[in-house]
C-alpha positions as CSV (number, residue, x, y, z in Angstrom):
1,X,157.3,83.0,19.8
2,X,160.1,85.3,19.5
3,X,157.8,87.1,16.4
4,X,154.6,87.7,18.3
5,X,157.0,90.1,20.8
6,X,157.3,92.8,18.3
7,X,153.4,92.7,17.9
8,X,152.4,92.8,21.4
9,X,155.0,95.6,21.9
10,X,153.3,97.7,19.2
11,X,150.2,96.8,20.4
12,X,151.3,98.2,24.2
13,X,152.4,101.9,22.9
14,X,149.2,102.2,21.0
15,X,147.2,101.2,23.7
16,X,149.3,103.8,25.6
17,X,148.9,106.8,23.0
18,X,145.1,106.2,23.7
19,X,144.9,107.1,27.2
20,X,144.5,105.9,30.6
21,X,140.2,105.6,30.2
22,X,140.7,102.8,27.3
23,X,142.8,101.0,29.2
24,X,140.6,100.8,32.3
25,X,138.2,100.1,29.7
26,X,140.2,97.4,28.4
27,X,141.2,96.2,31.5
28,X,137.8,96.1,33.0
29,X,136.9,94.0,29.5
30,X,139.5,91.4,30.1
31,X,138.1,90.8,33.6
32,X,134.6,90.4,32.6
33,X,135.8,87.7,29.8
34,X,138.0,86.0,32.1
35,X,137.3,82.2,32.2
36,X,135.6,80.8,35.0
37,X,134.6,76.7,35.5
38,X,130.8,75.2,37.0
39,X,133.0,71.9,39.1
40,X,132.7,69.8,41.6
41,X,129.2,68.2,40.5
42,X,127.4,66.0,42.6
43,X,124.0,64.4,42.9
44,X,122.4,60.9,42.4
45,X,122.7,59.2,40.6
46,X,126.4,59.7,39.8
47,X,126.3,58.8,36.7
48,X,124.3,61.7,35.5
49,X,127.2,64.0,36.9
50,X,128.8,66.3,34.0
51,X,132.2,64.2,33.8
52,X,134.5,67.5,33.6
53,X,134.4,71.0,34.6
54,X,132.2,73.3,32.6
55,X,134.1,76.4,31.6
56,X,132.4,80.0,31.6
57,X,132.8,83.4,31.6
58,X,133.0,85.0,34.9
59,X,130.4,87.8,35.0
60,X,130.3,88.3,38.7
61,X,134.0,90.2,40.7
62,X,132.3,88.3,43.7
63,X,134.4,84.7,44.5
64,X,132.9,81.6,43.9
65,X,129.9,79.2,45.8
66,X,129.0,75.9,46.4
67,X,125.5,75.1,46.6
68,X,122.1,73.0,45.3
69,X,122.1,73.7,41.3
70,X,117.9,74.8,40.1
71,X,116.5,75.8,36.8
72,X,114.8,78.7,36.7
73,X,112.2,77.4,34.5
74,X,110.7,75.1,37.3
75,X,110.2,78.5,39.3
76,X,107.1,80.5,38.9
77,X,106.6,84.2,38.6
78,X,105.8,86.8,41.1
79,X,102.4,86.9,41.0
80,X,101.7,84.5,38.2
81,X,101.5,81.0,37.3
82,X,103.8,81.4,34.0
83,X,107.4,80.0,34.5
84,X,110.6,81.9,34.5
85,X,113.3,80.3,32.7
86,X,115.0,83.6,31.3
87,X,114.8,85.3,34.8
88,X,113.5,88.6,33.3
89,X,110.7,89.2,35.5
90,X,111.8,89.4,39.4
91,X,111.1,86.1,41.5
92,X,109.0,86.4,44.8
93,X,111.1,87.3,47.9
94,X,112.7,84.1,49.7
95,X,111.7,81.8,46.5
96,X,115.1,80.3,46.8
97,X,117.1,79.5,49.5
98,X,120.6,80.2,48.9
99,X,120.7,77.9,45.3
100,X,122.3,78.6,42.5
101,X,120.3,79.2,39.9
102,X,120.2,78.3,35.9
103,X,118.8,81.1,34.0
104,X,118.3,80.8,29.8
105,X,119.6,83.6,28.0
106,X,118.0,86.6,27.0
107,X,117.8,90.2,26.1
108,X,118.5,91.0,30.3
109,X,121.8,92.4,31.2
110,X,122.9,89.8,33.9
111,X,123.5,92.4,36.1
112,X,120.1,92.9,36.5
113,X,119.1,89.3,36.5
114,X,121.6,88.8,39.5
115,X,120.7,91.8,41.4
116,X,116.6,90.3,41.1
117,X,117.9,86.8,42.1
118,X,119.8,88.0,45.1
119,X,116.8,89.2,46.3
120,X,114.6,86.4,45.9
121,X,117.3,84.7,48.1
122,X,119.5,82.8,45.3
123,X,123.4,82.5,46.0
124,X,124.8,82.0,42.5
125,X,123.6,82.7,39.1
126,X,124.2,80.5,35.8
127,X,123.2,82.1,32.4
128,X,122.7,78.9,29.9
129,X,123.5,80.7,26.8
130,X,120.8,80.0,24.2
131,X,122.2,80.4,20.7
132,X,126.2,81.0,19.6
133,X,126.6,84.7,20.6
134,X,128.2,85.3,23.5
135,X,126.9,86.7,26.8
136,X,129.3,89.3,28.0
137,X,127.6,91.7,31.0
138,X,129.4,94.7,33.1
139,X,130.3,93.6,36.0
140,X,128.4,92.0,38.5
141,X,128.6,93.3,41.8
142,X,125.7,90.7,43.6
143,X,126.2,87.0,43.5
144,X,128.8,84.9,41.7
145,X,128.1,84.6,38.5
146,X,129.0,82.8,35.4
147,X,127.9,82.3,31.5
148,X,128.3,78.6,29.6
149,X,128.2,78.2,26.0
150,X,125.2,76.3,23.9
151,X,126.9,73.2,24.7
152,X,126.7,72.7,28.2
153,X,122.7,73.2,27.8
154,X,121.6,69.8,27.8
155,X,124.5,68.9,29.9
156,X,123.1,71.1,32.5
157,X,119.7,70.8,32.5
158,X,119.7,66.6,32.3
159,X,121.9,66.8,35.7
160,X,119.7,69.0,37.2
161,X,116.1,67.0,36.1
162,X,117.4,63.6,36.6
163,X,118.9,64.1,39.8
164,X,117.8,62.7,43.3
165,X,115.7,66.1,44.7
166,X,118.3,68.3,46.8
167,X,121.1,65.9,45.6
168,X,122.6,68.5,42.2
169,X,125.2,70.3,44.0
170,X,128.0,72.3,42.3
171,X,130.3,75.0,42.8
172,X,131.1,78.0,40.3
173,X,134.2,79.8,40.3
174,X,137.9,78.3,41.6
């Protein structure tokens, strides 16, 4: 431990020699990748539950929700009968009412998938990642919002189909 010390001190007075914009950069960064859980699942029957807390990254600066868990991908489009599982084309006004909502990832900025979401009456965005890279967004100013990793896919999606209707409840954030 005593080691790493001299490191993150030299690390401090370059960051410091930089100027003040990197490190608003860099703080604004670390609070988009700041960890963030899915918890306190519910639904029927229980033993479909996730059995642990999901961890994320927080995308959103707004606090957390609790609220009924939906996949996008059973949603249709505005004006369309295609689904919308990557939430890239904006839902009809008052399709949702006040879920949180499980988005697959794509080439969107979340930002923008939040901000469409919000409007269609959605409380809380998930963004499933798809493959290994990592979703990372600037900061999301709508509705809480978080990003899982490939391995909470199934997870997810299996507690959301196999549920009792109206009975997959979670909250994100703590």
């Amino acid at each position: 431990m005593v080691l790493a010390a001299p490191c993150l001190f030299a690390q401090a007075i370059e960051l410091n020699s930089i100027g003040v914009q990197h490190n608003a950069s860099l703080e604004k960064k670390l609070q988009i990748e700041e960890q963030s859980f899915i918890s306190n699942f519910q639904g029927e029957p229980n033993w479909r539950r996730p059995p642990q807390k999901i961890a994320g990254n927080l995308l959103s600066s707004e606090g957390n929700v609790t609220a009924l868990v939906v996949l996008a991908e059973n949603y249709q489009i505005k004006d369309s009968l295609d689904n919308n599982k990557y939430c890239q084309k904006p839902f009809a006004k008052n399709t949702f009412n006040g879920e949180i909502v499980v988005c697959q990832q794509s080439g969107m900025p979340a930002h923008v998938i939040a901000e469409n979401l919000e409007q269609a009456g959605a409380s809380g965005l998930i963004v499933q990642a798809m493959s290994l890279k990592k979703i990372t967004s600037d900061n999301i100013n709508s509705i809480p919002s978080i990003s899982t990793d490939l391995d909470a896919y199934f997870l997810l999606k299996n507690w959301v189909n196999y549920s009792k209707p109206g009975t997959a409840i979670a909250t994100i954030g703590e």
